[in-house]
C-alpha positions, 0 to 999 in steps of 0.5 A, spaced: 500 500 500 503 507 497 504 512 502 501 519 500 508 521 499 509 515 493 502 515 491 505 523 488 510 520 485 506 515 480 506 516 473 502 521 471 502 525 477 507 532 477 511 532 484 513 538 487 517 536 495 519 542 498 517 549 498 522 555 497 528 556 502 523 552 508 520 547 505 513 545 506 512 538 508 505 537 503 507 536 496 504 539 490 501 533 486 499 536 478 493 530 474 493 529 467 486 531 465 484 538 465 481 541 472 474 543 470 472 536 469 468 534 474 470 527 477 464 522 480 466 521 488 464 516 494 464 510 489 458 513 486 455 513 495 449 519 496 454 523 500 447 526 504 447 517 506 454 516 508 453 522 513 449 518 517 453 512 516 449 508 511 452 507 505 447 507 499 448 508 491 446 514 488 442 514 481 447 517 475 441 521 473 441 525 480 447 529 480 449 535 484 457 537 481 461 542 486 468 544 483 470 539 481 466 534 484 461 530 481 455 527 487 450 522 485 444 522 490 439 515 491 433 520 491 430 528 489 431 529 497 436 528 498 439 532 493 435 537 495 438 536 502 445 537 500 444 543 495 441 547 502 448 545 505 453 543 501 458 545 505 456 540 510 455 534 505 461 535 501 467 532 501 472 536 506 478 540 505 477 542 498 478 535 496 485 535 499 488 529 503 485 529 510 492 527 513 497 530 509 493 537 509 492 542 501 496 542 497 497 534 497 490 532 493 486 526 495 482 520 493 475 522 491 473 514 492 478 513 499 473 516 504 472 517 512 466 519 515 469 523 522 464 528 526 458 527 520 463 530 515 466 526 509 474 526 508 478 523 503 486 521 502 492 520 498 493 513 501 490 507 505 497 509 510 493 516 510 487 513 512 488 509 516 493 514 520 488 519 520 482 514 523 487 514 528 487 520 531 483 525 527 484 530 531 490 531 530 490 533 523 484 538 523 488 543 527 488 550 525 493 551 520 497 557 523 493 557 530 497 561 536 501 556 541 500 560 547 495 565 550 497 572 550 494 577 554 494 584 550 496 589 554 499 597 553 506 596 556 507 589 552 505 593 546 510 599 547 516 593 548 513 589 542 514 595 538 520 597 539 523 590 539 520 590 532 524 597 530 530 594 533 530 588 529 528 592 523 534 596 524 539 590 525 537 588 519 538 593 514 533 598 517 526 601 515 529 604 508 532 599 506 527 593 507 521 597 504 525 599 499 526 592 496 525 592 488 528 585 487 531 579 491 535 572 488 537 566 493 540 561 492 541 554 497 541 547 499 537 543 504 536 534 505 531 532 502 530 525 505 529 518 502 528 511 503 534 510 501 539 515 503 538 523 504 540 527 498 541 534 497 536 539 494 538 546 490 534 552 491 534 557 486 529 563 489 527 569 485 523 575 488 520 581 483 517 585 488 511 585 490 507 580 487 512 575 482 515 569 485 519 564 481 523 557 485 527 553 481 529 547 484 534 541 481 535 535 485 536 528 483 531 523 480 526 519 484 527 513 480 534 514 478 538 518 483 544 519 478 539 523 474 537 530 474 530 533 475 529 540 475 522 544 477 520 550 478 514 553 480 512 561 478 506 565 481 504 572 478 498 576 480 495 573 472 496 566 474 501 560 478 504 555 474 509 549 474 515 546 469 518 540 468 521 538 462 519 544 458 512 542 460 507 547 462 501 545 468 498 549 471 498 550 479 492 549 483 489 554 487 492 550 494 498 550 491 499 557 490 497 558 496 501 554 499 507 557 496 505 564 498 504 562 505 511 559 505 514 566 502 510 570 508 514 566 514 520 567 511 524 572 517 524 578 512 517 578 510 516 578 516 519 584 518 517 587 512 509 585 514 510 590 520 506 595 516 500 590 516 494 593 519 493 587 524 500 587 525 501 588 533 507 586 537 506 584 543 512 582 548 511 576 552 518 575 556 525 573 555 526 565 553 532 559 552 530 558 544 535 553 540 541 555 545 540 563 544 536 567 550 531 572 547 526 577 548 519 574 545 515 578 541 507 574 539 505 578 532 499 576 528 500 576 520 494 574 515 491 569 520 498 566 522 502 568 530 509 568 530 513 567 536 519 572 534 525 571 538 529 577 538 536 579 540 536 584 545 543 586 545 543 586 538 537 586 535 537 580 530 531 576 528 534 570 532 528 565 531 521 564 528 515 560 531 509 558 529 503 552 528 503 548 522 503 541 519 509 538 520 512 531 516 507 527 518 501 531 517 499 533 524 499 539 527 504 542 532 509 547 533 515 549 528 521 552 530 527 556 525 533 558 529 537 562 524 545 564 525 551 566 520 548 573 519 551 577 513 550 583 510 549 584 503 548 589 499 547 594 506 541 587 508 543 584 514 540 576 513 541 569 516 545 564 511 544 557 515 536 556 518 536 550 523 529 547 524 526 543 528 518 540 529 516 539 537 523 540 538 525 534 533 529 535 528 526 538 520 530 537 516 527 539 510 526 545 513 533 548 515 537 550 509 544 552 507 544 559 504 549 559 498 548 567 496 543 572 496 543 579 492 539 585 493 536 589 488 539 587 482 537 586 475 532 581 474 529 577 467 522 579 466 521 573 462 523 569 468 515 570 470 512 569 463 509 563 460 512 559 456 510 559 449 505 553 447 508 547 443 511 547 450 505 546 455 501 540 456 
C-alpha cells in the first residue's frame, strides 16, 4: 500500500517536495486531465447517506457537481438536502488529503466519515493514520501556541523590539525599499534510501512575482537530474518540468505564498500590516540563544519572534503548522551566520526543528543572496505553447 508521499510520485502525477528556502512538508501533486472536469466521488455513495453512516448508491441521473466534484444522490431529497448545505455534505478540505493537509490532493473514492463530515486521502497509510487520531490533523493551520494577554506596556516593548530588529537588519529604508531579491541554497531532502541534497534557486520581483527553481536528483534514478520550478504572478501560478507547462492549483499557490510570508524578512517587512501588533511576552532559552519574545499576528498566522536584545537580530521564528507527518504542532527556525549584503543584514544557515525534533527539510544552507539587482522579466512569463501540456 503507497504512502501519500509515493502515491505523488506515480506516473502521471507532477511532484513538487519542498517549498522555497523552508520547505513545506505537503507536496504539490499536478493530474493529467484538465481541472474543470468534474470527477464522480464516494464510489458513486449519496454523500447526504454516508453522513449518517449508511452507505447507499446514488442514481447517475441525480447529480449535484461542486468544483470539481461530481455527487450522485439515491433520491430528489436528498439532493435537495445537500444543495441547502453543501458545505456540510461535501467532501472536506477542498478535496485535499485529510492527513497530509492542501496542497497534497486526495482520493475522491478513499473516504472517512469523522464528526458527520466526509474526508478523503492520498493513501490507505493516510487513512488509516488519520482514523487514528483525527484530531490531530484538523488543527488550525497557523493557530497561536500560547495565550497572550494584550496589554499597553507589552505593546510599547513589542514595538520597539520590532524597530530594533528592523534596524539590525538593514533598517526601515532599506527593507521597504526592496525592488528585487535572488537566493540561492541547499537543504536534505530525505529518502528511503539515503538523504540527498536539494538546490534552491529563489527569485523575488517585488511585490507580487515569485519564481523557485529547484534541481535535485531523480526519484527513480538518483544519478539523474530533475529540475522544477514553480512561478506565481498576480495573472496566474504555474509549474515546469521538462519544458512542460501545468498549471498550479489554487492550494498550491497558496501554499507557496504562505511559505514566502514566514520567511524572517517578510516578516519584518509585514510590520506595516494593519493587524500587525507586537506584543512582548518575556525573555526565553530558544535553540541555545536567550531572547526577548515578541507574539505578532500576520494574515491569520502568530509568530513567536525571538529577538536579540543586545543586538537586535531576528534570532528565531515560531509558529503552528503541519509538520512531516501531517499533524499539527509547533515549528521552530533558529537562524545564525548573519551577513550583510548589499547594506541587508540576513541569516545564511536556518536550523529547524518540529516539537523540538529535528526538520530537516526545513533548515537550509544559504549559498548567496543579492539585493536589488537586475532581474529577467521573462523569468515570470509563460512559456510559449508547443511547450505546455
Amino acid at each position: 500500500m503507497m504512502s501519500c508521499f509515493e502515491r505523488l510520485l506515480k506516473p502521471g502525477l507532477f511532484a513538487i517536495l519542498g517549498l522555497l528556502l523552508l520547505v513545506s512538508a505537503a507536496s504539490f501533486t499536478f493530474a493529467q486531465t484538465g481541472a474543470a472536469d468534474a470527477v464522480p466521488v464516494l464510489e458513486g455513495l449519496d454523500p447526504v447517506m454516508l453522513v449518517q453512516g449508511k452507505e447507499v448508491q446514488g442514481n447517475v441521473k441525480i447529480t449535484v457537481t461542486r468544483g470539481k466534484f461530481q455527487y450522485f444522490f439515491a433520491n430528489a431529497e436528498n439532493k435537495a438536502t445537500f444543495e441547502k448545505d453543501p458545505a456540510h455534505y461535501e467532501i472536506q478540505l477542498d478535496g485535499s488529503c485529510a492527513r497530509m493537509g492542501p496542497p497534497v490532493t486526495g482520493n475522491p473514492d478513499l473516504y472517512t466519515v469523522y464528526q458527520a463530515r466526509i474526508y478523503i486521502f492520498g493513501s490507505g497509510d493516510c487513512k488509516t493514520a488519520f482514523e487514528a487520531a483525527p484530531a490531530k490533523y484538523l488543527a488550525t493551520e497557523g493557530g497561536a501556541t500560547t495565550k497572550v494577554t494584550v496589554n499597553a506596556e507589552g505593546l510599547k516593548k513589542g514595538q520597539a523590539l520590532i524597530e530594533k530588529a528592523v534596524a539590525a537588519a538593514g533598517g526601515a529604508a532599506q527593507i521597504d525599499g526592496l525592488t528585487s531579491y535572488q537566493e540561492k541554497s541547499t537543504f536534505l531532502q530525505g529518502r528511503h534510501t539515503a538523504d540527498v541534497e536539494v538546490k534552491t534557486d529563489l527569485t523575488v520581483l517585488f511585490p507580487d512575482r515569485v519564481r523557485l527553481d529547484q534541481v535535485m536528483p531523480d526519484f527513480a534514478n538518483a544519478a539523474a537530474t530533475r529540475q522544477l520550478a514553480l512561478v506565481v504572478t498576480p495573472g496566474e501560478a504555474f509549474a515546469l518540468m521538462q519544458n512542460k507547462v501545468r498549471p498550479m492549483p489554487e492550494a498550491a499557490r497558496m501554499d507557496m505564498q504562505r511559505e514566502m510570508q514566514r520567511r524572517s524578512l517578510w516578516v519584518l517587512r509585514a510590520r506595516k500590516s494593519a493587524n500587525f501588533k507586537p506584543m512582548a511576552i518575556g525573555t526565553a532559552t530558544v535553540g541555545g540563544s536567550s531572547v526577548e519574545q515578541v507574539v505578532v499576528d500576520i494574515d491569520g498566522t502568530t509568530y513567536t519572534l525571538g529577538i536579540d536584545p543586545a543586538t537586535g537580530r531576528l534570532m528565531t521564528l515560531s509558529y503552528w503548522r503541519r509538520g512531516p507527518a501531517g499533524y499539527f504542532g509547533n515549528i521552530t527556525k533558529v537562524f545564525s551566520d548573519f551577513r550583510t549584503v548589499d547594506g541587508v543584514t540576513l541569516p545564511f544557515k536556518i536550523t529547524a526543528t518540529f516539537n523540538d525534533e529535528p526538520w530537516k527539510e526545513q533548515s537550509a544552507n544559504v549559498v548567496s543572496i543579492a539585493i536589488n539587482g537586475k532581474t529577467d522579466p521573462a523569468l515570470f512569463e509563460k512559456p510559449k505553447a508547443e511547450g505546455n501540456q
